[in-house]
ZATOR-127157 format. One record per residue (C-alpha): x, y, z; residue number from 1. Coordinates in steps of 0.02 Angstrom, whole numbers, always signed. Layout:
<r px="X" py="Y" pz="Z" nr="NUM"/>
...
***
This chain:
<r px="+0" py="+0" pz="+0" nr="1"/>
<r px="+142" py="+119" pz="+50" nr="2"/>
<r px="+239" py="+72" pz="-122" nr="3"/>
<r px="+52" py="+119" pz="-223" nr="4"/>
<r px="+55" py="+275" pz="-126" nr="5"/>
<r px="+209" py="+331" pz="-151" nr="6"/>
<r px="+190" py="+293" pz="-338" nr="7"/>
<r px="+17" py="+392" pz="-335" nr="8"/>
<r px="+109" py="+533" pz="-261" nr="9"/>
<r px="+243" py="+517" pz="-405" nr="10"/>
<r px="+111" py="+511" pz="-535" nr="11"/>
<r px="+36" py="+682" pz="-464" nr="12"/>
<r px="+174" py="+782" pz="-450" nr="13"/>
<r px="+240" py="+731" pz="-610" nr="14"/>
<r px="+73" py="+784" pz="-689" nr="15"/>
<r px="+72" py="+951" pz="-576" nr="16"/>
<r px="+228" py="+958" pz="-650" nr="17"/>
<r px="+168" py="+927" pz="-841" nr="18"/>
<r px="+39" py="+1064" pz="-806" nr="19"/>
<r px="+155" py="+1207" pz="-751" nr="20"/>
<r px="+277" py="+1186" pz="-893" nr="21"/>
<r px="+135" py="+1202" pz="-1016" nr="22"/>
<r px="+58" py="+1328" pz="-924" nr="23"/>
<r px="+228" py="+1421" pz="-926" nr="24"/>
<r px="+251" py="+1390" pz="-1103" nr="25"/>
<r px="+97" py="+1462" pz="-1141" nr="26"/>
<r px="+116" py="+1627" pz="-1049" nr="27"/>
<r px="+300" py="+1622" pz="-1146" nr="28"/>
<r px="+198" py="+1631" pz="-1308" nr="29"/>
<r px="+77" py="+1752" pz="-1262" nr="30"/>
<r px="+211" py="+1855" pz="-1196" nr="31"/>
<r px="+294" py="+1855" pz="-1371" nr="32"/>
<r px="+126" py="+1923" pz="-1442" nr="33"/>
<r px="+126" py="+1955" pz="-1647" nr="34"/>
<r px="+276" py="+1992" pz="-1734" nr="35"/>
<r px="+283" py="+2133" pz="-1857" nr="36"/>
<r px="+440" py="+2183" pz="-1970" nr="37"/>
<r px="+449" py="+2353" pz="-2028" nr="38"/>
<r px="+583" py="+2404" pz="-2161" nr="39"/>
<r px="+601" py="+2601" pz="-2161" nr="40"/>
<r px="+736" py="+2733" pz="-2220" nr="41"/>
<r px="+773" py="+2800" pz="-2044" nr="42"/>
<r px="+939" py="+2864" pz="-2116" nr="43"/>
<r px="+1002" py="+2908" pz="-2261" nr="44"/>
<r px="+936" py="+3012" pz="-2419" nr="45"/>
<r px="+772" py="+2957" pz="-2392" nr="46"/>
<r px="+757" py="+2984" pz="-2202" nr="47"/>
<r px="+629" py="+3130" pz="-2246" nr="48"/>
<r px="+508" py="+2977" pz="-2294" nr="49"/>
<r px="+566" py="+2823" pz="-2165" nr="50"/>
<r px="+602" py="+2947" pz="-1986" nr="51"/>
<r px="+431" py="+2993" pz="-1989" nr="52"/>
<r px="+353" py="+2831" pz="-2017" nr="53"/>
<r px="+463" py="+2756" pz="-1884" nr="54"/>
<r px="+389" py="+2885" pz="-1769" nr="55"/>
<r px="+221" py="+2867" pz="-1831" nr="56"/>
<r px="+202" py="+2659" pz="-1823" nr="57"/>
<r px="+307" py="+2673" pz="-1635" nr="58"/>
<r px="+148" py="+2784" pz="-1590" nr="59"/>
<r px="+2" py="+2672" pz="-1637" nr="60"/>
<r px="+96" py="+2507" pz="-1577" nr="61"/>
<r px="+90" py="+2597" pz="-1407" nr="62"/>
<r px="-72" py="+2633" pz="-1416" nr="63"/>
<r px="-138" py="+2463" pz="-1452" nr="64"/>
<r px="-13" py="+2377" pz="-1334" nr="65"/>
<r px="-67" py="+2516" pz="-1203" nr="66"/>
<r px="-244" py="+2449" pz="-1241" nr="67"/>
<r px="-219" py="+2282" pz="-1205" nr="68"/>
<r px="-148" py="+2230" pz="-1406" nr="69"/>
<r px="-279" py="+2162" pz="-1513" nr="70"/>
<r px="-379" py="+2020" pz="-1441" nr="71"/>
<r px="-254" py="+2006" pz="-1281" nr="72"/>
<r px="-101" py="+1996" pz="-1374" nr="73"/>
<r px="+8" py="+2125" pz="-1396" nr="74"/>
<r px="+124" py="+2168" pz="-1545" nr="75"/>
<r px="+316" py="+2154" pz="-1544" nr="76"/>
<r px="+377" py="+2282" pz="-1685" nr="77"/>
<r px="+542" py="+2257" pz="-1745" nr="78"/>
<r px="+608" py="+2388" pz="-1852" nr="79"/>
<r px="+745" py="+2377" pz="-1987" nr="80"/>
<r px="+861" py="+2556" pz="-2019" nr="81"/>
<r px="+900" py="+2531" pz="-2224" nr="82"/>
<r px="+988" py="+2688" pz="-2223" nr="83"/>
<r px="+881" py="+2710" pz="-2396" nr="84"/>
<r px="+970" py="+2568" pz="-2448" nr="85"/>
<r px="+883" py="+2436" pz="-2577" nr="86"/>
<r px="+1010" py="+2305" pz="-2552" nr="87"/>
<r px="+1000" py="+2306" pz="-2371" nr="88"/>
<r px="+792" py="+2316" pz="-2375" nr="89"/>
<r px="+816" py="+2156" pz="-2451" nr="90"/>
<r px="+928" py="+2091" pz="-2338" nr="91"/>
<r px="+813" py="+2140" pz="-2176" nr="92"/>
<r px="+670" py="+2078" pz="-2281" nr="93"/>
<r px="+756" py="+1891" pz="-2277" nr="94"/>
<r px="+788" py="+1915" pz="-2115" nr="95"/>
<r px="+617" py="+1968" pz="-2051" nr="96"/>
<r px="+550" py="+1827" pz="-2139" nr="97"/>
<r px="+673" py="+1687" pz="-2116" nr="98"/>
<r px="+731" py="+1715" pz="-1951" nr="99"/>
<r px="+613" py="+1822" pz="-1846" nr="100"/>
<r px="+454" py="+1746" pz="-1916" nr="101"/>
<r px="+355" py="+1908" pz="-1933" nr="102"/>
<r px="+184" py="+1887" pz="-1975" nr="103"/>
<r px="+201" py="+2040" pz="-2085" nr="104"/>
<r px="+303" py="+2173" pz="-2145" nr="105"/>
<r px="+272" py="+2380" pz="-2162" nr="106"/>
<r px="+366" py="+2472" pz="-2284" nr="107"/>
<r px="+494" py="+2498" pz="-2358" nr="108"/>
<r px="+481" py="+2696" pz="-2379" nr="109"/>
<r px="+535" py="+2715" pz="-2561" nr="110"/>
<r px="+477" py="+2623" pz="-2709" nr="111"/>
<r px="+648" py="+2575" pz="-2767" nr="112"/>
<r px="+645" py="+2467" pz="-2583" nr="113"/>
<r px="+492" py="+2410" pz="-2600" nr="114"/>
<r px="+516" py="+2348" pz="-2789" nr="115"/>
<r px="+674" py="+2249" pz="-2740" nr="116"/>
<r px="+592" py="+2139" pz="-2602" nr="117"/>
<r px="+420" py="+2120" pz="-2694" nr="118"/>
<r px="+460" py="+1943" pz="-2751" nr="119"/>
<r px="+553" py="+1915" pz="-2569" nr="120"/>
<r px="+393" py="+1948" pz="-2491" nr="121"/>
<r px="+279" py="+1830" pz="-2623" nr="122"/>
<r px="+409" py="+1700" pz="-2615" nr="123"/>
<r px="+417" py="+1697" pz="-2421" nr="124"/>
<r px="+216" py="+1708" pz="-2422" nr="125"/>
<r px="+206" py="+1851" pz="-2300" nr="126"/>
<r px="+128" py="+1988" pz="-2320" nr="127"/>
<r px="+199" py="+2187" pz="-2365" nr="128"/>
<r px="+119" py="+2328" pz="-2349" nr="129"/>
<r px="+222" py="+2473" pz="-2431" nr="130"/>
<r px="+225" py="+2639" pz="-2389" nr="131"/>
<r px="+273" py="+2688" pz="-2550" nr="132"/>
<r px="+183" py="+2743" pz="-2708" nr="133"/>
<r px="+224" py="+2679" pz="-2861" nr="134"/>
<r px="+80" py="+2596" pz="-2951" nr="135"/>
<r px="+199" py="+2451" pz="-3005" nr="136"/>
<r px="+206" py="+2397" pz="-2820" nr="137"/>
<r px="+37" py="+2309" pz="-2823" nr="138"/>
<r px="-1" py="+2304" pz="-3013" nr="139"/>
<r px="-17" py="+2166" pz="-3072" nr="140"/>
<r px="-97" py="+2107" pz="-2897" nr="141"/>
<r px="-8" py="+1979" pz="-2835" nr="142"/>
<r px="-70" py="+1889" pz="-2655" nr="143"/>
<r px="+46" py="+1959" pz="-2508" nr="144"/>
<r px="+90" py="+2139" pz="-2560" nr="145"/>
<r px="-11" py="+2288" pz="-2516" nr="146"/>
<r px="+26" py="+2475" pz="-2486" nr="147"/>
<r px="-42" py="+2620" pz="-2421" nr="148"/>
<r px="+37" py="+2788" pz="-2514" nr="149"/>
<r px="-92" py="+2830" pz="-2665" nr="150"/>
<r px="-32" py="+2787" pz="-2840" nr="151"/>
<r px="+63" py="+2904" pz="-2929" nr="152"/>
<r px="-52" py="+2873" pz="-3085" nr="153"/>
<r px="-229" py="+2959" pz="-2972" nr="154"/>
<r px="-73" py="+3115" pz="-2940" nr="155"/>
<r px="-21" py="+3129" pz="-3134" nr="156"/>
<r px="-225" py="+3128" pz="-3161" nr="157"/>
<r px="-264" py="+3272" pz="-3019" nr="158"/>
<r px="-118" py="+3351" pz="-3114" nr="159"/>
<r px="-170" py="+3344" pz="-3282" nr="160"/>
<r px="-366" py="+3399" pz="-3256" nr="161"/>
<r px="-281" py="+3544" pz="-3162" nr="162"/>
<r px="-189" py="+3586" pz="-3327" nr="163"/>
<r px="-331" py="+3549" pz="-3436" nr="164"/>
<r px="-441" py="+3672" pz="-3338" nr="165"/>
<r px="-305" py="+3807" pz="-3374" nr="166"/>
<r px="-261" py="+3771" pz="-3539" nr="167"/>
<r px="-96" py="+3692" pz="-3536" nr="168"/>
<r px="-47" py="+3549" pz="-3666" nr="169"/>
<r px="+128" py="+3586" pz="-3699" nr="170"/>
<r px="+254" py="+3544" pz="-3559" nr="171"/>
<r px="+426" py="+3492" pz="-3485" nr="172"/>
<r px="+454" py="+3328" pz="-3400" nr="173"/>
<r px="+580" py="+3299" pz="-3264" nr="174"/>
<r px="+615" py="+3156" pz="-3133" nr="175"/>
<r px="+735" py="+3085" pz="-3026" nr="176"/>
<r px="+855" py="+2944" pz="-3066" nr="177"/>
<r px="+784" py="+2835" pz="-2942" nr="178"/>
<r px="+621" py="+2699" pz="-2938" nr="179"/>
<r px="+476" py="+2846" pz="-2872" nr="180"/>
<r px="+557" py="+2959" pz="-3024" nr="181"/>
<r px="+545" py="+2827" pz="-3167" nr="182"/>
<r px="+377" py="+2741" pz="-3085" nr="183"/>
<r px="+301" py="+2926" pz="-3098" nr="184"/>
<r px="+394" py="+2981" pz="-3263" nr="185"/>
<r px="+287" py="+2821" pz="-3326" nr="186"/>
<r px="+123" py="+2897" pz="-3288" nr="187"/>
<r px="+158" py="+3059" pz="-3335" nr="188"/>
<r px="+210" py="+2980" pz="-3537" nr="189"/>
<r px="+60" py="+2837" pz="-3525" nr="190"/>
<r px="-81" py="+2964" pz="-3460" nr="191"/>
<r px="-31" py="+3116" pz="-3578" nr="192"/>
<r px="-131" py="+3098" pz="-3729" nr="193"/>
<r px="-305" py="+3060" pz="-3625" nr="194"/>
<r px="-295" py="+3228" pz="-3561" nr="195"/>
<r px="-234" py="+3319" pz="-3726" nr="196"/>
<r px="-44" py="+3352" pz="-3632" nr="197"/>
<r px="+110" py="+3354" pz="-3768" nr="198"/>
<r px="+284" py="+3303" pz="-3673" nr="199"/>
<r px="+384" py="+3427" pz="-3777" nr="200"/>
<r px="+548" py="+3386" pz="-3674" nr="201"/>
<r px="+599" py="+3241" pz="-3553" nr="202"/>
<r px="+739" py="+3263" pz="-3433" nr="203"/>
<r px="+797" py="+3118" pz="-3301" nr="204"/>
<r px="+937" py="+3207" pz="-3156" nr="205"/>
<r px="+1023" py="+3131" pz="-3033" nr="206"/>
<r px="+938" py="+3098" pz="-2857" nr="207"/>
<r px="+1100" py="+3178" pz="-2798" nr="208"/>
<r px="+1111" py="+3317" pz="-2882" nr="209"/>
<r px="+1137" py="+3482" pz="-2812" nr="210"/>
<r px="+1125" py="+3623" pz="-2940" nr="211"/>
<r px="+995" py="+3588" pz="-3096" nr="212"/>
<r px="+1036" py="+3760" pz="-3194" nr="213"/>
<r px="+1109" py="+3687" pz="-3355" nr="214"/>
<r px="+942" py="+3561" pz="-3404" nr="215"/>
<r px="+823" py="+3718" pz="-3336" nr="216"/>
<r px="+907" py="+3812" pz="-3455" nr="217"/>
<r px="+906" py="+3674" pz="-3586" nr="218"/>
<r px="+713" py="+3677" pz="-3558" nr="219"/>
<r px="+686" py="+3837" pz="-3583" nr="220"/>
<r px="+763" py="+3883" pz="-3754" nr="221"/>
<r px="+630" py="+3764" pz="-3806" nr="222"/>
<r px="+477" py="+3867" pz="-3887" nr="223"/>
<r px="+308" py="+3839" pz="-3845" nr="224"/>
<r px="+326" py="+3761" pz="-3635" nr="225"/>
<r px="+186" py="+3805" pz="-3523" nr="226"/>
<r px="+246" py="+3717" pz="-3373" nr="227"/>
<r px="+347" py="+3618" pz="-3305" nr="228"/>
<r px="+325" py="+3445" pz="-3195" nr="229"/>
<r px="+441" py="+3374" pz="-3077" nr="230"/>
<r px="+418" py="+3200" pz="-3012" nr="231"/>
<r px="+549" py="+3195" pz="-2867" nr="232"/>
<r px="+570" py="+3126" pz="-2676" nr="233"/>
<r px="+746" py="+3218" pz="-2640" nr="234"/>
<r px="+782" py="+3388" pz="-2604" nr="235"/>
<r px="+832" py="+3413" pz="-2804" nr="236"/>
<r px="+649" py="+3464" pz="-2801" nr="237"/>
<r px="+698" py="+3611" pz="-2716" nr="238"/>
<r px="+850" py="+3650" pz="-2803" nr="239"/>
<r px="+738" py="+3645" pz="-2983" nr="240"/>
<r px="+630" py="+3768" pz="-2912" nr="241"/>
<r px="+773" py="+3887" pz="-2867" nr="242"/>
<r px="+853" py="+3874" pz="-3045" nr="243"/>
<r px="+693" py="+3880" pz="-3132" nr="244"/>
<r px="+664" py="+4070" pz="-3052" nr="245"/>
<r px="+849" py="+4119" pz="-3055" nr="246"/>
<r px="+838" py="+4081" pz="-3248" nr="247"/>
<r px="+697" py="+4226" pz="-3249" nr="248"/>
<r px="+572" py="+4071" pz="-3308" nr="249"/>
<r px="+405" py="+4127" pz="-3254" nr="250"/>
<r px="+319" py="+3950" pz="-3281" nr="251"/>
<r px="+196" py="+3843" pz="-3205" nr="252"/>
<r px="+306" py="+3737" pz="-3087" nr="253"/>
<r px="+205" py="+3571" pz="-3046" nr="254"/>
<r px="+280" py="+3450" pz="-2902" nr="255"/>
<r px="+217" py="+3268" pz="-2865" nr="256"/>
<r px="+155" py="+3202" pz="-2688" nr="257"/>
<r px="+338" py="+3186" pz="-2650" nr="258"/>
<r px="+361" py="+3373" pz="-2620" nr="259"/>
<r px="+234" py="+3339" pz="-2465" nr="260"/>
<r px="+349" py="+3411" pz="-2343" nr="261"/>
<r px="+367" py="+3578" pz="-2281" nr="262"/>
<r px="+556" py="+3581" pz="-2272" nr="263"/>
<r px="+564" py="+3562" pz="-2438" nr="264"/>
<r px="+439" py="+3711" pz="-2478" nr="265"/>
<r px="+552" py="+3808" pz="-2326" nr="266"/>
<r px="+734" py="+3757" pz="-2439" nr="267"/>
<r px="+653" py="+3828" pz="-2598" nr="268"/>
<r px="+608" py="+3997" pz="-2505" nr="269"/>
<r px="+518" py="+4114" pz="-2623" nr="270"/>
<r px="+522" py="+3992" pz="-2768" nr="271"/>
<r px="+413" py="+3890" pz="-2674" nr="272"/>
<r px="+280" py="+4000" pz="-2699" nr="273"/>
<r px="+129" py="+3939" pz="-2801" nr="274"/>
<r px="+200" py="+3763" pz="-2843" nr="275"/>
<r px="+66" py="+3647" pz="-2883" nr="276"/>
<r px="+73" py="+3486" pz="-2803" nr="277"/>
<r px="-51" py="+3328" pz="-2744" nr="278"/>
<r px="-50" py="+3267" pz="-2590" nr="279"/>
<r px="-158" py="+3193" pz="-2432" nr="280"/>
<r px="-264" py="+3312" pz="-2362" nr="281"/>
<r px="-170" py="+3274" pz="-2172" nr="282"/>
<r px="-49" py="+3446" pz="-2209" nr="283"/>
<r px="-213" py="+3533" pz="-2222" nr="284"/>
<r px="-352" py="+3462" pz="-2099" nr="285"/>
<r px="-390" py="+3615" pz="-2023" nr="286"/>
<r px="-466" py="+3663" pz="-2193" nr="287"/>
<r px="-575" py="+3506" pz="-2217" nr="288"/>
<r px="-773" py="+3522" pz="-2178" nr="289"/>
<r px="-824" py="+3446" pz="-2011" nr="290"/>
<r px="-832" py="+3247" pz="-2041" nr="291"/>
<r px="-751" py="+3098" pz="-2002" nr="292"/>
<r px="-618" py="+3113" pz="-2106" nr="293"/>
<r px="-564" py="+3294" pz="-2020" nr="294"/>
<r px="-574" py="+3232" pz="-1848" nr="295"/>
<r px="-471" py="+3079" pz="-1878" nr="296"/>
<r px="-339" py="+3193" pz="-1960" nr="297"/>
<r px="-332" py="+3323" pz="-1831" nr="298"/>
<r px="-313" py="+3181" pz="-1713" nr="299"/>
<r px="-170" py="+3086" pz="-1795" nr="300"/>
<r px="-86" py="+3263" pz="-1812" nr="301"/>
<r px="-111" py="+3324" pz="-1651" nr="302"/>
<r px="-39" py="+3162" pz="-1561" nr="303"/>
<r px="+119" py="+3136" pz="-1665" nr="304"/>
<r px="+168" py="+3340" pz="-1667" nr="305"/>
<r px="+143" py="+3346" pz="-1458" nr="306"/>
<r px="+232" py="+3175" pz="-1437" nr="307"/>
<r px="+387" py="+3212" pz="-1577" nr="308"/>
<r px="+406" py="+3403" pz="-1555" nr="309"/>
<r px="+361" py="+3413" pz="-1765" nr="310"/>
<r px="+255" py="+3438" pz="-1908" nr="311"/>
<r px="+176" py="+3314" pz="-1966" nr="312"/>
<r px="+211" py="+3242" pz="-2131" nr="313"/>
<r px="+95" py="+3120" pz="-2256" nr="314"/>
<r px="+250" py="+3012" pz="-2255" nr="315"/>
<r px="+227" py="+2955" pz="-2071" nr="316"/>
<r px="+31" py="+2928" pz="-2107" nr="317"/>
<r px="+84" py="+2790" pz="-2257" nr="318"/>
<r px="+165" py="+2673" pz="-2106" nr="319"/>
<r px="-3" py="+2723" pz="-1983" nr="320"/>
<r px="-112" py="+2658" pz="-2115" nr="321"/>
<r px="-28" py="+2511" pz="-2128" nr="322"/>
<r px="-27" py="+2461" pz="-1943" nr="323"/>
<r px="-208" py="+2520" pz="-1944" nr="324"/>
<r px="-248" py="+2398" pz="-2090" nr="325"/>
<r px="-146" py="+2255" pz="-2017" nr="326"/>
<r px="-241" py="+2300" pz="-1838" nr="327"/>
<r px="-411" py="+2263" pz="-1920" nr="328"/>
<r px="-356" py="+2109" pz="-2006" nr="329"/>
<r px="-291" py="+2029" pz="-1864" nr="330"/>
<r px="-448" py="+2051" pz="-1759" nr="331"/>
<r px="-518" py="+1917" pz="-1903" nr="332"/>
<r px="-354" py="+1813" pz="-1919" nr="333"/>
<r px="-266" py="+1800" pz="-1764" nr="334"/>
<r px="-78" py="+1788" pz="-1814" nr="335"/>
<r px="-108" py="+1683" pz="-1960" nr="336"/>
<r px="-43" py="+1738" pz="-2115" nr="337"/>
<r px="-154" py="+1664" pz="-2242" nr="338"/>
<r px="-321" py="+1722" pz="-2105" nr="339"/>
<r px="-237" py="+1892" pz="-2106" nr="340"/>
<r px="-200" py="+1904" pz="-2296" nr="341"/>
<r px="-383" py="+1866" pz="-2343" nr="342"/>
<r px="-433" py="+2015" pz="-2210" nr="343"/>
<r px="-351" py="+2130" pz="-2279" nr="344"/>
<r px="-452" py="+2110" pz="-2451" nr="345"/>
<r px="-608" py="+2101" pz="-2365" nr="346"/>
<r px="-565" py="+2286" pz="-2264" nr="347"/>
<r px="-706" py="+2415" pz="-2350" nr="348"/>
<r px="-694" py="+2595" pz="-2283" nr="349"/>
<r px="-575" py="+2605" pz="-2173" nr="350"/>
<r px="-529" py="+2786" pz="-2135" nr="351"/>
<r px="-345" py="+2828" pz="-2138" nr="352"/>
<r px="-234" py="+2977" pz="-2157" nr="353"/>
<r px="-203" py="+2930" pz="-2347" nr="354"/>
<r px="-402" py="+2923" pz="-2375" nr="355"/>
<r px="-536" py="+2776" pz="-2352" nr="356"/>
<r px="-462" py="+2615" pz="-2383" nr="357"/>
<r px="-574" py="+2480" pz="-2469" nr="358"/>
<r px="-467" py="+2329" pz="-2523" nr="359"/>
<r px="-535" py="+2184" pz="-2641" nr="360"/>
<r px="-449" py="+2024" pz="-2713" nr="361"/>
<r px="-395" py="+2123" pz="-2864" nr="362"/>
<r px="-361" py="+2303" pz="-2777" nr="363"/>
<r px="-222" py="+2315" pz="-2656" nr="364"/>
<r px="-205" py="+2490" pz="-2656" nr="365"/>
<r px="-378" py="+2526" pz="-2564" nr="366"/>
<r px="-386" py="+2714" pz="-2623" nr="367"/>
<r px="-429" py="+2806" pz="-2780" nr="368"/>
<r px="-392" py="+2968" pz="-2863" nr="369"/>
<r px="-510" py="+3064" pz="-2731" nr="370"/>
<r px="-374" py="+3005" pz="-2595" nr="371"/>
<r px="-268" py="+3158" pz="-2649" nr="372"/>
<r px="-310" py="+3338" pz="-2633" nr="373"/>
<r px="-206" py="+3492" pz="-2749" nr="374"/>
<r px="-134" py="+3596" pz="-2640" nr="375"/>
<r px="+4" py="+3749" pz="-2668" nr="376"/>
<r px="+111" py="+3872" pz="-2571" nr="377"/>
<r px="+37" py="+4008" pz="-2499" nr="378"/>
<r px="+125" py="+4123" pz="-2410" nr="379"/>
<r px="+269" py="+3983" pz="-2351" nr="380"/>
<r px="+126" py="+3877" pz="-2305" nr="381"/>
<r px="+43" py="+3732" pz="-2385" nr="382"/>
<r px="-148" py="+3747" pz="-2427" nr="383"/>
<r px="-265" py="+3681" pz="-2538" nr="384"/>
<r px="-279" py="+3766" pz="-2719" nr="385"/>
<r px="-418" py="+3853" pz="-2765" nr="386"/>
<r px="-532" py="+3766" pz="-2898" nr="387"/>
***
């Protein structure tokens, strides 16, 4: 009897013990919570785009790991400096994947980045959502990619009507040497002829480059320009402006979303003034009827600008959207990649500081050409242009 109890007693503690260690593992895995990878420009030529949307996703992954996380778990960010680097965004893209297991990745901030781990994302069946805006990101749709900065082709088309409206059809053509300048450069050639627009000259500068004088004066000794587009995410854009008024050239100047940034409207000084450009209507809430749409604006803006100390830019909204859209999905899927994937597609009017996203099987963009606003410079200030 003695031997049985002693056995008994074995058998017990041996099963108390069972229970703890699985108990213990399973606090170890809630404590882990979801993984999610984000590949941003912090540094580097591009830290304009990938500083602010660092700030912006540290802000809301508080929040919702203030709140609890989603559904009791909380989210484990792990951010990846590229230094505006595409061979090391594809290197912390690997990584992400291979080694930490994320169930998703945000970013990378430029669409040169995001172009070069598109197929590293597909391939590794996890899912990117890009904060950058080149229409070749998520066309043709493929399953895992997604992003959240409009296409460049609804800012050539805001563009465009804005020149139709005023008569312009003949114009000059410049862009950046890197993937946002061709990607854009692209929609400003393929749209052209819908909207009447003749490309009378075609210029492509170095990202780098720090004095633009000789091609605006190339430009100009060419008869018959009405204005002039820049497609551009580096401070270039500013430096064109400059040489374009130095040279005495009193022509429309026309700037993509990637002039977004009041730094660069503050570098230009005076030349800044009455550059056309498109552009979420976040720089500009204040001047939004009442709505939904204002309030979550003036929200997002206020937060970030008392937390950070700065203005806020669109750029840091792209990386808020996509933690927003991720949030939703995972309330559906859990942190299952496939669950979460489908979520996303099924996401219809979600506000965000890029517009309302609605996402379908075949649309993983979620906006349209009303998701940008024209605005100009006013006085030093951004506001929207007067239609």
């Amino acid at each position: 009897m003695m031997r049985e109890a002693g056995a008994w007693r074995t058998v017990v503690r041996s099963a108390l013990w069972c229970g703890m260690a699985v108990a213990l593992a399973a606090t170890s895995v809630q404590a882990a919570g979801i993984k999610i990878g984000a590949v941003l420009a912090e540094t580097g030529p591009a830290a304009f785009l990938g500083g602010p949307a660092g700030r912006s996703l540290r802000m809301l992954v508080d929040e919702i790991n203030a709140k609890g996380g989603i559904k009791g778990q909380t989210i484990e960010l792990i951010v990846k400096d590229t230094g505006s680097s595409p061979e090391k965004a594809v290197s912390f893209a690997k990584q992400l994947i291979d080694e930490d297991k994320v169930l998703a990745i945000i970013g990378p901030s430029t669409s040169g980045e995001s172009l070069s781990i598109k197929k590293i994302a597909e391939d590794g069946k996890t899912i990117l959502i890009s904060c950058a805006a080149a229409e070749t990101i998520v066309t043709p749709t493929t399953p895992y990619v997604f992003k959240t900065a409009p296409s460049d082709s609804f800012a050539v088309q805001q563009i465009y009507t804005d020149m139709r409206k005023k008569g312009i059809k003949n114009i000059a053509v410049l862009a950046g040497n890197d993937g946002y300048g061709k990607a854009g450069k692209e929609q400003l050639v393929k749209n052209a002829q819908e909207f009447g627009i003749t490309i009378a000259a075609e210029e492509v500068y170095d990202k780098n480059a720090t004095d633009l004088s000789a091609i605006v004066a190339k430009m100009k000794a060419i008869p018959g320009i009405q204005a002039v587009v820049n497609w551009s995410i580096v401070p270039a854009q500013s430096i064109l402006a400059k040489n374009i008024r130095q040279a005495g050239w009193d022509v429309p100047i026309y700037q993509s979303s990637g002039f977004a940034n009041i730094k660069y409207a503050e570098a230009a000084g005076a030349a800044a003034e009455g550059i056309i450009f498109p552009a979420s209507r976040i720089v500009v809430a204040d001047a939004l009827p009442a709505g939904p749409q204002r309030d979550f604006l003036v929200k997002f803006r206020d937060t970030y600008e008392a937390k950070y100390n700065e203005k806020v830019s669109t750029f840091g909204g792209h990386s808020y959207d996509a933690m927003l859209i991720l949030a939703k999905a995972i309330e559906v899927g859990g942190n299952d990649r496939e669950k979460v994937r489908a979520a996303i597609e099924d996401i219809k009017g979600l506000i965000g500081t890029a517009g309302t996203f609605s996402f379908s099987a075949t649309d993983h963009g979620g906006l349209d050409v009303n998701a940008f606003a024209l605005q100009t410079v006013k006085n030093g200030k951004f506001t929207l242009l007067e239609q």
